[in-house]
N, C-alpha and C positions, 0 to 999 in steps of 0.2 A: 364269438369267442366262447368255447364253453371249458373254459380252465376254471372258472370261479364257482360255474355250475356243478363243475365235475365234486369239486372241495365241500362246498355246501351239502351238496349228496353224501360222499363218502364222511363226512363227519358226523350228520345225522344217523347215517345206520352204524359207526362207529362206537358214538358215544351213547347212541341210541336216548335222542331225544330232540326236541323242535329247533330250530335252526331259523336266525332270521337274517338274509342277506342284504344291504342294501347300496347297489351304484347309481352309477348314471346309466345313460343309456350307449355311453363311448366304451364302457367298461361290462359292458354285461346285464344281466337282468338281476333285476332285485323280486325277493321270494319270501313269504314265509315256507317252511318246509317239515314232514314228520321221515320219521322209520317208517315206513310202508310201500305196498308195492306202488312200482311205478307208474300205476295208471291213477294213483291215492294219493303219490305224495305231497302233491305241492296244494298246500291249502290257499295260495294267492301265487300269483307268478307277473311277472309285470316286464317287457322288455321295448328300449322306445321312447320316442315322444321325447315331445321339444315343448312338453306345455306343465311344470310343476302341477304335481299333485298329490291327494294323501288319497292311501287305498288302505281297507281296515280288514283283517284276516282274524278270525276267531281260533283260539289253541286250547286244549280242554285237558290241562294236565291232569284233574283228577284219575281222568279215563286213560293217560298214559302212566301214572304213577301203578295205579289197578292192575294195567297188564302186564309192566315188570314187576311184580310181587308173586302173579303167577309160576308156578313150574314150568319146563318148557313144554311138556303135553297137554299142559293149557295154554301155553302161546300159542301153539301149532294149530289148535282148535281154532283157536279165537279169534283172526286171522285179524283185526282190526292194525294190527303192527304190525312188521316184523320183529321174529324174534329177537330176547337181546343176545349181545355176541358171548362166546364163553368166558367163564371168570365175572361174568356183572354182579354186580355189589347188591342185592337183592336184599339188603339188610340196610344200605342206603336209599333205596328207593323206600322202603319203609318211614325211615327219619326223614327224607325228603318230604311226602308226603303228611307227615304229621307238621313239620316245619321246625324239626328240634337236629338239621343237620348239621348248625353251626355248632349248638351247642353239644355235640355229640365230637364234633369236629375241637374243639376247644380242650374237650375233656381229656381227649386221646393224645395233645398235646401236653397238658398238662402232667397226666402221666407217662409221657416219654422222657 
């Protein structure tokens, strides 16, 4: 069944960031996953088995925060992701990055 597969993909290069799925094995494969090309993306992929277990996927946001802050002819270059899609908040990925998105996120409330 790859409807869950398909979602986890298209969200990751949607929202253009790490995605992590998890089912059983009646429902589909369980994945960590990035923006990247297809033969990059899935940093763990698991589908299967009748025997519980934990499986551990390493995600390195710094290095995805870095390449949305790029322009896109440094995306293009850099080839580590793909690029983000148009309109990305490349002023979020900044405050994401520092860790002050909530707070940034509060303010803008605030003055609404």
């Amino acid at each position: 069944m790859n409807y869950y597969s398909n979602i986890i993909e298209s969200l990751s290069r949607d929202i253009h960031c790490y995605c992590i799925q998890t089912n059983t094995s009646e429902y589909g494969d369980s994945r960590i996953t990035k923006p990247s090309k297809t033969e990059n993306k899935d940093i763990l992929r698991i589908k299967g088995g009748s025997n519980a277990t934990a499986h551990v996927g390493t995600i390195d946001l710094e290095q995805l925060r870095e390449f949305q802050m790029k322009a896109y002819s440094g995306q293009k270059e850099d080839k580590t992701f793909k690029p983000t899609p148009p309109d990305f908040d490349y002023k979020g990925a900044y405050e994401r990055r520092k860790g002050t998105m909530f707070e940034c996120f509060c303010a803008k409330k605030k003055a609404d």
